[in-house]
C-alpha positions as CSV (number, residue, x, y, z in Angstrom):
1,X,0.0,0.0,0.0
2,X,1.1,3.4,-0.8
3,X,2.1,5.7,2.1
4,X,-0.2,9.0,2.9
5,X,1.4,12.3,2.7
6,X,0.8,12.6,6.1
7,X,2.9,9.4,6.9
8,X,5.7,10.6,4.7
9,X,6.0,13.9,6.6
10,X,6.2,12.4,9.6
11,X,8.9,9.6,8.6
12,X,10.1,13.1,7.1
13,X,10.7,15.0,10.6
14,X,12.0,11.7,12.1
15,X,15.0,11.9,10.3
16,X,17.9,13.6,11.9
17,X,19.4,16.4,10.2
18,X,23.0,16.8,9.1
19,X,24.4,20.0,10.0
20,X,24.3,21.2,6.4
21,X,20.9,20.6,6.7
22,X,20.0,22.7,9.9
23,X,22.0,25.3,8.4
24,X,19.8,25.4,5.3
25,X,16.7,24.9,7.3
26,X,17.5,27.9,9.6
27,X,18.1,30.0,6.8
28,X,14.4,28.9,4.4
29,X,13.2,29.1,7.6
30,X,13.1,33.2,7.5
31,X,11.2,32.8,3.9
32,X,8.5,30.9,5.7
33,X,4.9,32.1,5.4
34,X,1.4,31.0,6.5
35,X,1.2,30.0,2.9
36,X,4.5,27.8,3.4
37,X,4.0,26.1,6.3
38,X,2.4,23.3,7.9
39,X,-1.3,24.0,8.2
40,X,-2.0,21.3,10.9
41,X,1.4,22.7,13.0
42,X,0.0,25.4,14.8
43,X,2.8,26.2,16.6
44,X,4.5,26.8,13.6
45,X,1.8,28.6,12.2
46,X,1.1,31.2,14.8
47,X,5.3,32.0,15.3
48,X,5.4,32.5,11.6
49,X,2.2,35.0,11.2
50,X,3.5,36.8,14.3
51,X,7.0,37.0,12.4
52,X,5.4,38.0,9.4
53,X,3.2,41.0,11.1
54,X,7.0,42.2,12.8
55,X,8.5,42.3,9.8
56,X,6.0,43.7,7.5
57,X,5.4,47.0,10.2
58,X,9.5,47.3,10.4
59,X,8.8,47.6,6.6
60,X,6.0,50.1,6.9
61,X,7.8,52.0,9.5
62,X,11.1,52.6,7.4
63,X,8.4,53.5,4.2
64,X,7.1,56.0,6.3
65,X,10.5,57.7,7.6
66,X,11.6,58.0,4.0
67,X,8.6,58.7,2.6
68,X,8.2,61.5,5.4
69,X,11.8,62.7,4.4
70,X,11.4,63.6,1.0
71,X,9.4,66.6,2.4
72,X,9.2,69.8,4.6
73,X,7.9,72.9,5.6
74,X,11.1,74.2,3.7
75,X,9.6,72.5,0.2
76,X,6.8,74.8,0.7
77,X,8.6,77.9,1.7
78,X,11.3,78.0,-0.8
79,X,8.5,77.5,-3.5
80,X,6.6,80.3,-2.6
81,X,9.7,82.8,-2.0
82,X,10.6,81.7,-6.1
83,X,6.8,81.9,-7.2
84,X,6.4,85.6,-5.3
85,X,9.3,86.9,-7.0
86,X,8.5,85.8,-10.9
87,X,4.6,85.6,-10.5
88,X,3.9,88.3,-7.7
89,X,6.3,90.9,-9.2
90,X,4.4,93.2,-11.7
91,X,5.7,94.5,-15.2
92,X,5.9,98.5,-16.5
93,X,2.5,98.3,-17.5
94,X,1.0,96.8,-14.7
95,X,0.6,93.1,-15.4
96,X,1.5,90.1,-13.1
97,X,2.5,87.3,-15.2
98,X,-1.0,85.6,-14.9
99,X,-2.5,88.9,-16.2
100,X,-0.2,88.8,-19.6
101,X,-3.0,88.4,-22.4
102,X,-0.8,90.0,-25.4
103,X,2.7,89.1,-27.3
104,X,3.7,93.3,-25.8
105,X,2.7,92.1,-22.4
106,X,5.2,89.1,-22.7
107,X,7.9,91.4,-24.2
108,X,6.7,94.0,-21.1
109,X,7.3,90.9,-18.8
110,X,11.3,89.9,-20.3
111,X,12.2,93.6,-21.0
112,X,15.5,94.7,-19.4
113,X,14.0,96.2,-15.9
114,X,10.8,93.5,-16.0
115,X,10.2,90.6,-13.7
116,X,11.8,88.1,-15.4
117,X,15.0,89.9,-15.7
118,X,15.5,91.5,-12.6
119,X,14.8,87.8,-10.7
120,X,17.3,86.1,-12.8
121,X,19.9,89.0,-12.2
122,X,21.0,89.7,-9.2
123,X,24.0,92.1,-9.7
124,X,23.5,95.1,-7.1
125,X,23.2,94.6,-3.5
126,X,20.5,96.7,-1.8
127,X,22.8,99.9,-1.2
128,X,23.5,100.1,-5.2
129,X,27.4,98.0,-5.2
130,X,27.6,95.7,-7.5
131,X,27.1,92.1,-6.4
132,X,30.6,90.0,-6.6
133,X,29.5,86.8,-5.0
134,X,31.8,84.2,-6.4
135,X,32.6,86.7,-9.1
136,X,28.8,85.5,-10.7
137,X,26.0,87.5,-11.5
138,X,23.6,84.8,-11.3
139,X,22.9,83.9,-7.4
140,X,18.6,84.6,-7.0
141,X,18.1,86.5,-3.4
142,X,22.0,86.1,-3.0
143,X,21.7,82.4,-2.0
144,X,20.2,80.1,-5.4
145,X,22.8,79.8,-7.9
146,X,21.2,80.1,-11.3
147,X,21.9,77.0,-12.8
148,X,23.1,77.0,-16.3
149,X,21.5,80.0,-18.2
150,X,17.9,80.6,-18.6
151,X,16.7,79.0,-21.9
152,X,13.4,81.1,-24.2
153,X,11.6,78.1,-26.1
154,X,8.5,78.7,-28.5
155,X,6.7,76.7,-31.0
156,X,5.3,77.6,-34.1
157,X,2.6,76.2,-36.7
158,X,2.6,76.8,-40.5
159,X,1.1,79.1,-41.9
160,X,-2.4,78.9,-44.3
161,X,-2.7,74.8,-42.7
162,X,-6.6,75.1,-43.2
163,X,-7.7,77.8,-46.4
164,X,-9.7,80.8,-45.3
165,X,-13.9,80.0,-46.0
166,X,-14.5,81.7,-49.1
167,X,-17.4,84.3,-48.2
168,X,-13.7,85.8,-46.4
169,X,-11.2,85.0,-48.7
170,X,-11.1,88.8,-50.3
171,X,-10.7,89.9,-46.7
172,X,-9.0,87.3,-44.5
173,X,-5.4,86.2,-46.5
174,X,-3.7,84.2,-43.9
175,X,-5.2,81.1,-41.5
176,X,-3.2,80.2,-38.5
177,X,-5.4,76.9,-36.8
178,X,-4.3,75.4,-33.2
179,X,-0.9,73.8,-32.6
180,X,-0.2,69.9,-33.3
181,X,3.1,68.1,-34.2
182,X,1.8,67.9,-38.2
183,X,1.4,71.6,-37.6
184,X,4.3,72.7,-36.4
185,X,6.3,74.8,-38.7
186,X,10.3,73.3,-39.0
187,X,11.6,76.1,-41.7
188,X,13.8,79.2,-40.4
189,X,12.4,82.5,-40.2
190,X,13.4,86.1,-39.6
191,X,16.9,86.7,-39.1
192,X,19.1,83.6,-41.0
193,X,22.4,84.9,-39.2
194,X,20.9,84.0,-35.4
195,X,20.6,80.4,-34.5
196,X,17.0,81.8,-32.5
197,X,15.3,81.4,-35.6
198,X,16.4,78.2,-36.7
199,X,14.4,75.1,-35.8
200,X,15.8,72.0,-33.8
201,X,14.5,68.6,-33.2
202,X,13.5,67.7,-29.5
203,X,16.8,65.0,-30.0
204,X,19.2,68.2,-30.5
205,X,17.6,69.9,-27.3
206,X,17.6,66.6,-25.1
207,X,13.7,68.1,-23.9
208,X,10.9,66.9,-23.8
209,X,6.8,67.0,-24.3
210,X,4.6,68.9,-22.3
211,X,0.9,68.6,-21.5
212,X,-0.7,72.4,-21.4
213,X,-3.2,72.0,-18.1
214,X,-6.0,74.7,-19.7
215,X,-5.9,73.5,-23.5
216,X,-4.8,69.9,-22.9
217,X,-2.5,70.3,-25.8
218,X,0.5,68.3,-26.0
219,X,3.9,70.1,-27.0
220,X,6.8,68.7,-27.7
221,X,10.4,69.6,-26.6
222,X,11.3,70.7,-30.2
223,X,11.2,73.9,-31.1
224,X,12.8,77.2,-31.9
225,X,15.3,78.6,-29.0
226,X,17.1,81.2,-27.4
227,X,19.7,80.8,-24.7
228,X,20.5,83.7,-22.3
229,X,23.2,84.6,-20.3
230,X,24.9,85.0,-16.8
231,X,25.8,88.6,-17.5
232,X,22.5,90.9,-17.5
233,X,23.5,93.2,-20.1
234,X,24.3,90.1,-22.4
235,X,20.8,89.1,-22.0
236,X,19.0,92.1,-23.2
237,X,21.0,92.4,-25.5
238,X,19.4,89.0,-26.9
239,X,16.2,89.8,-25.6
240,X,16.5,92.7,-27.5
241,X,17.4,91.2,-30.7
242,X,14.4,88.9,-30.5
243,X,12.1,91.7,-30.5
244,X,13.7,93.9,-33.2
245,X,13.6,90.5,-35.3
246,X,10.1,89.7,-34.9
247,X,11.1,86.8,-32.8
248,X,7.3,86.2,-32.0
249,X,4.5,86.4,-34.1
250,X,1.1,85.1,-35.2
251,X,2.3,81.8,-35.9
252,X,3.8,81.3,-32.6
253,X,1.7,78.9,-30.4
254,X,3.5,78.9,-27.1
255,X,6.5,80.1,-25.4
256,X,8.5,78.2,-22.7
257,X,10.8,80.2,-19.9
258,X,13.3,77.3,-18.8
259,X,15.4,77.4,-15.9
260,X,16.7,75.7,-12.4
261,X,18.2,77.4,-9.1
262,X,20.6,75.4,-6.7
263,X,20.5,76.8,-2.6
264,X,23.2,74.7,-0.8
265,X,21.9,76.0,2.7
266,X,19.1,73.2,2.3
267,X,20.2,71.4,-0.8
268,X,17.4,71.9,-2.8
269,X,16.7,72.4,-6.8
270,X,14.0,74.7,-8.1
271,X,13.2,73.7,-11.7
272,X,10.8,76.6,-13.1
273,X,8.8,76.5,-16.3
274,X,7.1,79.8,-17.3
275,X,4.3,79.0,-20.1
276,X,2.6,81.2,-22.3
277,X,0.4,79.7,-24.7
278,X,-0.8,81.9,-27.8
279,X,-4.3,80.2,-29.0
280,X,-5.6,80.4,-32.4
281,X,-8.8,82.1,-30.6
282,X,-6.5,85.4,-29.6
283,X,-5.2,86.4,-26.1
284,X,-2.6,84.7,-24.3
285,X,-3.0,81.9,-21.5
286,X,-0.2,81.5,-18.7
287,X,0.6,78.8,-16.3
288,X,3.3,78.0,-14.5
289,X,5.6,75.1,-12.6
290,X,7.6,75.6,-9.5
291,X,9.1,72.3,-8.9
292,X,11.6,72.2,-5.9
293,X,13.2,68.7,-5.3
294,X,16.2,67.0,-3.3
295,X,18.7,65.2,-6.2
296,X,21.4,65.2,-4.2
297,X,22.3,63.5,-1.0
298,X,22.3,65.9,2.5
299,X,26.0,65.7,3.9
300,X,24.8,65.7,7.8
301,X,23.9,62.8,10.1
302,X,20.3,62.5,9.2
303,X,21.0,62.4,5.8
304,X,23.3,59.3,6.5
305,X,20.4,57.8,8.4
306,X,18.0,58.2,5.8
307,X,20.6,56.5,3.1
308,X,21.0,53.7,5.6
309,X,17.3,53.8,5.6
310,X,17.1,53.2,1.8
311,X,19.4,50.7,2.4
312,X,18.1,48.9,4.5
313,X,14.6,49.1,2.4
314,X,16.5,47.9,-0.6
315,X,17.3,44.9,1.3
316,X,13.4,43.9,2.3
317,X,12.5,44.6,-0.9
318,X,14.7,42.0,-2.0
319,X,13.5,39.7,1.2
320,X,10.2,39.8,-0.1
321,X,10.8,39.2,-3.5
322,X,12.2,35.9,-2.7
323,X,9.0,35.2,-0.3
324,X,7.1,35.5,-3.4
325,X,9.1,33.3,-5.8
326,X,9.0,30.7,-3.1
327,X,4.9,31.3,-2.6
328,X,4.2,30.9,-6.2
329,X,6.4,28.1,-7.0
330,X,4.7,26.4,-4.0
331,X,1.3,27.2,-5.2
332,X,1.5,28.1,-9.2
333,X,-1.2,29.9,-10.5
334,X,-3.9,29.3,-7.5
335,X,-1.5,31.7,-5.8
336,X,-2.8,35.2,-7.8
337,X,-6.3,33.4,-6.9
338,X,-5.8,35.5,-3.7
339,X,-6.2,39.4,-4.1
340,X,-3.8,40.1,-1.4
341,X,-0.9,38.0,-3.1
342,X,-1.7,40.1,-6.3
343,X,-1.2,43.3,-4.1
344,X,2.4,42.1,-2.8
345,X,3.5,41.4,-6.4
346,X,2.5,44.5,-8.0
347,X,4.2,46.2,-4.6
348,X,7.3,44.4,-4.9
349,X,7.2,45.8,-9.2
350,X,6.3,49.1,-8.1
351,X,9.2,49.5,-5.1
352,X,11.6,47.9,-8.0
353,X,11.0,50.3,-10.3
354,X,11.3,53.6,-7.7
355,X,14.5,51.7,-6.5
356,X,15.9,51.6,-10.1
357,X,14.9,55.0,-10.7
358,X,16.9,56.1,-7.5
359,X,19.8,55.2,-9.0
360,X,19.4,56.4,-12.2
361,X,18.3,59.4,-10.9
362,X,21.8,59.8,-9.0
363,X,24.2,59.2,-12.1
364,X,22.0,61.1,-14.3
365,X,22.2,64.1,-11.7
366,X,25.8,63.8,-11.4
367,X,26.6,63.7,-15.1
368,X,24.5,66.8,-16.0
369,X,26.1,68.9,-13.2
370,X,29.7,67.7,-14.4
371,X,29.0,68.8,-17.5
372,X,27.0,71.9,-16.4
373,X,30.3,72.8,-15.0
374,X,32.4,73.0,-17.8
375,X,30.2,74.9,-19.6
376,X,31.2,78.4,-20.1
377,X,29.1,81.6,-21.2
C-alpha cells in the first residue's frame, strides 16, 4: 500500500538532520509564510504570522521615515519665496504674469528692468554695489545659484494649414489653426544669421513634451530657441534682438521660460517652467511650474540615516521578492487566486521600479552637473 502524505511527513521529521541541513533549514526558515508552512502545526503557524506581522510594520515603519523625508515645511517655503518673486512681481504696464493676455505684455514681462530679468539678475546689493558673490551675477536672493543659463523656447505652426472659408477670402489672406506636431512649422524665419530662428529637433535639445493643463495640448520639446546669459546686459541684448527680429509672431503657439536654481543652505533644486500659450482664438493663457526637489544626498547625520534607511529598504525589498518566488512556485497559478498575493506582487514591481529610478536618478544628476560645469558663457 502506498504511504499517505501525512505518513511521509512524519517519517520526514523523524529523520535527523545533518548540520548542512539545519543550516539550510535555519536559513528557508526566514522565507516561511502561512502559505508555506504546515497548516496542521500550529505552533509553527502562529510563530510565523506573528514573524510575518513584525517584519512587514519594520517595513511600513522605514516607508514612512523615507517617505516623510522627501518633504518639509522648507519645500513649501522656498517654493513660494521663487513663485512671489516671478509671478507676484508686476511689469511697467501693470501686469502680473498671470494677467499677460498679449505678445507686448510678454515682451513688457522679459524687457531689461521687467520681472523676469531682474529675478534672474541679481547684480546690485541693496545699497546700489555691484554684487561679486563668487565673481557671478547669477545667485537669486543672493543664496540660489542660477543654474546653467535661462533658456526662451516657442513653437510655431505653419502658416495657411486650413484655407480661409470663401465668403472671407477677399478679406482674410492668412489662417493660423491650433498647434499639433503635423502643424508645427520646422523652416527658419526672420533673421538667417541668429541660430533663435532656426528650428531644432527635440533630439538636438535633449527636452521633452509637455501637456498644457488649460488647452490639454501636447507640446513637444522641439522647437525654436534662445539661450540667455549669466551677465544681465548680455541678456537684453538678446532679448532685445528677439524683439527687433520679430522673434514672436502670429504663428507662434507657445512660449516656454526654462530654468533651475541650486541653494546649498538646504540642498534643494528649483526647476521653473514659465508658459505662455498663444491660441488660435486670440489672447494669451499662462501657467506655470515651481518644482523644488532634493537630487542630491544631504551631507549631515540625518542624511546618513535616511541612506542607511534606503538601504536597509533595498534589502526587504529583496526579502520579499524571494518570499514571493517561493509562494508561487509552492502554489502556481492558484496563488494570484488570492487578491492580497496580487497586491504584494505588484508592490514588490512598483518599489523595483522607484529603486531603479533612485539610482538612475543619481548618475544622471551627477553627469549633468559635471557637464554643467564645464560649460562656459
Amino acid at each position: 500500500m502506498k504511504k499517505s502524505k501525512k505518513v511521509k511527513m512524519a517519517e520526514k521529521k523523524k529523520k535527523p538532520k545533518t548540520f548542512c541541513g539545519k543550516i539550510v533549514g535555519f536559513i528557508r526558515g526566514f522565507w516561511d509564510t502561512t502559505l508555506t508552512v504546515d497548516k496542521e502545526d500550529k505552533t509553527a503557524l502562529i510563530k510565523t504570522t506573528i514573524r510575518e506581522l513584525v517584519v512587514y510594520l519594520i517595513f511600513l515603519l522605514i516607508l514612512c521615515l523615507i517617505t516623510f523625508n522627501m518633504t518639509s515645511t522648507t519645500y513649501f517655503y522656498y517654493t513660494t519665496v521663487m513663485q512671489n518673486l516671478f509671478l507676484g512681481t508686476k511689469a511697467s504696464d501693470g501686469n502680473l504674469f498671470e494677467n499677460i493676455n498679449t505678445i507686448e505684455h510678454w515682451w513688457n514681462f522679459v524687457a531689461p528692468d521687467g520681472p523676469f530679468v531682474n529675478g534672474v539678475h541679481w547684480d546690485k546689493w541693496y545699497n546700489g554695489m555691484t554684487n561679486d558673490i563668487a565673481g557671478d551675477e547669477n545667485y537669486i536672493f543672493y543664496e540660489n545659484k542660477l543654474l546653467g543659463v535661462p533658456r526662451i523656447r516657442q513653437l510655431r505652426i505653419k502658416e495657411d494649414v486650413y484655407s480661409v472659408h470663401k465668403d472671407f477670402q477677399k478679406d482674410i489672406k492668412h489662417c493660423y489653426a491650433e498647434y499639433s506636431t503635423a502643424n508645427q512649422d520646422t523652416d527658419a524665419f526672420g533673421d538667417p544669421t541668429s541660430d533663435a530662428f532656426l528650428w531644432k529637433s527635440e533630439a538636438e535639445l535633449g527636452g521633452s513634451g509637455f501637456l498644457s493643463p488649460d488647452l490639454k495640448i501636447q507640446y513637444d520639446g522641439a522647437g525654436y530657441i534662445q539661450d540667455l546669459a549669466q551677465n544681465r546686459n548680455i541678456t537684453n541684448m538678446r532679448i532685445d534682438a528677439l524683439k527687433q527680429n520679430r522673434w514672436l509672431d502670429r504663428q507662434t503657439r507657445v512660449i516656454f521660460i526654462d530654468f533651475a536654481v541650486y541653494n546649498a543652505n538646504i540642498n534643494l533644486f528649483c526647476v521653473v517652467r514659465l508658459t505662455t500659450e498663444f491660441p488660435a482664438t486670440g489672447g494669451a493663457i499662462t501657467s506655470s511650474e515651481f518644482r523644488t526637489v532634493k537630487m542630491t544626498s544631504e551631507e549631515s547625520t540625518w542624511g546618513t540615516v535616511n541612506l542607511v534607511l534606503e538601504y536597509i529598504y533595498i534589502i526587504m525589498i529583496g526579502y520579499y521578492l524571494i518570499e514571493e518566488i517561493i509562494e508561487i512556485r509552492m502554489h502556481r497559478l492558484k496563488y494570484f487566486k488570492s487578491l492580497w498575493n496580487i497586491l504584494d506582487v505588484v508592490i514588490i514591481i512598483l518599489s523595483i521600479v522607484a529603486v531603479a529610478f533612485r539610482f538612475y536618478r543619481d548618475n544622471k544628476v551627477s553627469v549633468l552637473l559635471s557637464q554643467l560645469q564645464k560649460q562656459t558663457t
